[in-house]
C-alpha positions as CSV (number, residue, x, y, z in Angstrom):
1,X,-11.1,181.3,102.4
2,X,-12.3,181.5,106.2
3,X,-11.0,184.8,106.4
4,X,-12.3,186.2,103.4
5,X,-16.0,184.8,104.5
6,X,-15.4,186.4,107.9
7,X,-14.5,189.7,107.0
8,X,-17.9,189.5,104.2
9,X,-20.0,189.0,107.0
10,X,-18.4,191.4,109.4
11,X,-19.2,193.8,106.7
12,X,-22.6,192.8,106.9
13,X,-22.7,190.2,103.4
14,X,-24.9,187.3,105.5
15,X,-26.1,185.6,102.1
16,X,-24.9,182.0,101.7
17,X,-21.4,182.0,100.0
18,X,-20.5,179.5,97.6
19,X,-16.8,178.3,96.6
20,X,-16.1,177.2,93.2
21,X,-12.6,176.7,91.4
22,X,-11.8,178.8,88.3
23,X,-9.0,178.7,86.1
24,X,-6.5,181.2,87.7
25,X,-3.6,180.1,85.1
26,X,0.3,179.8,86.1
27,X,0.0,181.9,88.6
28,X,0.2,179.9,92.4
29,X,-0.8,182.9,94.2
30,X,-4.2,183.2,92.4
31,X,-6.9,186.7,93.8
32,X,-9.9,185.6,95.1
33,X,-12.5,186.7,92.5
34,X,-15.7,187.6,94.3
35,X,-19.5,187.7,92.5
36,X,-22.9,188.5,93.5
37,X,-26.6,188.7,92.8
38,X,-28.1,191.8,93.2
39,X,-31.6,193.1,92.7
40,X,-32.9,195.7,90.4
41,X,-36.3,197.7,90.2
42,X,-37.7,197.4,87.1
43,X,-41.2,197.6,85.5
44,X,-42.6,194.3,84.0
45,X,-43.4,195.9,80.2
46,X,-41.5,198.5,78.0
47,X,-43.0,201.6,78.6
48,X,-44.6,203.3,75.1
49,X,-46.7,200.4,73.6
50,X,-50.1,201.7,72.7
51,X,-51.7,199.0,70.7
52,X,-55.5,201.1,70.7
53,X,-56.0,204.8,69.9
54,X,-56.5,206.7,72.8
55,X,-58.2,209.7,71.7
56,X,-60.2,207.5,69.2
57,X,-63.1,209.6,67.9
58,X,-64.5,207.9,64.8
59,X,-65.5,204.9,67.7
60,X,-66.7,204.4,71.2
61,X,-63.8,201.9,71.6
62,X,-61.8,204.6,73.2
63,X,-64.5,205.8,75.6
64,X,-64.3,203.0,78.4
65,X,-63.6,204.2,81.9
66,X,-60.2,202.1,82.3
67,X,-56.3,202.9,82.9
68,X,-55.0,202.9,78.9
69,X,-52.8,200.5,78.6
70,X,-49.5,201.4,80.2
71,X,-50.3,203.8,82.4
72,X,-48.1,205.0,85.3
73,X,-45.5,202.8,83.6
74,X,-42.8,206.4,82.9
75,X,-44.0,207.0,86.8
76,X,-43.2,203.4,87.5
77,X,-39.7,203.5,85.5
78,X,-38.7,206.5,87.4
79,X,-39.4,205.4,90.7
80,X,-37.7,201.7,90.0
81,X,-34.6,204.3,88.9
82,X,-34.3,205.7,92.1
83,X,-34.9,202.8,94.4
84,X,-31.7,202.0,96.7
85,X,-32.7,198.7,98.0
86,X,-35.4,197.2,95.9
87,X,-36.6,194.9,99.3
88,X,-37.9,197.6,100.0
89,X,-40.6,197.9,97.9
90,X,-41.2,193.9,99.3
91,X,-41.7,194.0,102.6
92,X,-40.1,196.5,105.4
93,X,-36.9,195.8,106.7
94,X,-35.9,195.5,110.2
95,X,-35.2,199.0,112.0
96,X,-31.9,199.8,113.4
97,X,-31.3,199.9,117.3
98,X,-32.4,203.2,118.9
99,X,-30.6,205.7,120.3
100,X,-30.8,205.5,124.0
101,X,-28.6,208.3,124.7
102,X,-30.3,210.8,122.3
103,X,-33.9,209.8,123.7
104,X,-32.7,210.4,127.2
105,X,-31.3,214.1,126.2
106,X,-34.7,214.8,124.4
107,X,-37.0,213.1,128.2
108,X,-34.7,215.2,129.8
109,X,-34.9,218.3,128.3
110,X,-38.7,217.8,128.2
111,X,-38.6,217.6,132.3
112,X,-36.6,220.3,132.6
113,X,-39.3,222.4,130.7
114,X,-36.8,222.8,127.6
115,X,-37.3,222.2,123.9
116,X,-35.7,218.9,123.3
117,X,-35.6,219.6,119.4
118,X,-31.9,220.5,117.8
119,X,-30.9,223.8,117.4
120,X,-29.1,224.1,114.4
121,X,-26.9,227.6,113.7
122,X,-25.7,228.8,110.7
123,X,-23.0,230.9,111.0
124,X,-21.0,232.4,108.2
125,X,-22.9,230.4,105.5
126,X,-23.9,231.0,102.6
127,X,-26.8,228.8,102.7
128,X,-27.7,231.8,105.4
129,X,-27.3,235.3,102.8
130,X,-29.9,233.3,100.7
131,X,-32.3,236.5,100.0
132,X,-30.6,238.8,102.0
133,X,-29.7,241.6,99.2
């Protein structure tokens, strides 16, 4: 069980890991069965509920100046949808080391009066014909 811990955080699982038995059956050489809890954007309501009239015109109960009832909540379903890591939308997460060698190419080209940007070539693309007719 050590091992298998070692090699979950190694791969970068540093969440608390629980051991329980389960019923692995005849078999003495039962597989390690391996669960977790994982997060999932999502909006708090179901999107399409419009209890009041919007475009009510036989009463003024329509004509307030406020967000209708579920509004943004397609936007918000969308954008849950697409959300790798939902800790994001949380608080930030902790940036990756930089990359000292790269910084040093791009101060040095700078001194040495060069652009220290990439220079990307295409060559024999077709990413590069785009247009071209």
């Amino acid at each position: 069980m050590q091992r298998v811990r070692n090699a979950l955080y190694s791969a970068g699982a540093h969440a608390r890991t629980v051991v329980a038995p389960y019923p692995a059956g005849p078999n003495p050489v039962a597989p390690v069965r391996l669960s977790f809890l994982g997060l999932k954007a999502s909006v708090a309501d179901q999107c399409g509920q419009w209890p009041r009239d919007l475009a009510s015109g036989s009463s003024v109960a329509g004509w307030d100046n406020k967000p209708y009832w579920n509004f943004g909540c397609a936007y918000q379903t969308a954008l849950a949808a697409q959300v790798a890591d939902p800790r994001d939308l949380v608080a930030p997460q902790g940036e990756t080391p930089m990359d000292t060698a790269m910084r040093t190419r791009a101060i040095e080209s700078l001194r040495n009066g060069q652009d220290p940007g990439t220079n990307w070539k295409l060559v024999n693309s077709s990413i590069s014909q785009v247009g071209a007719y």
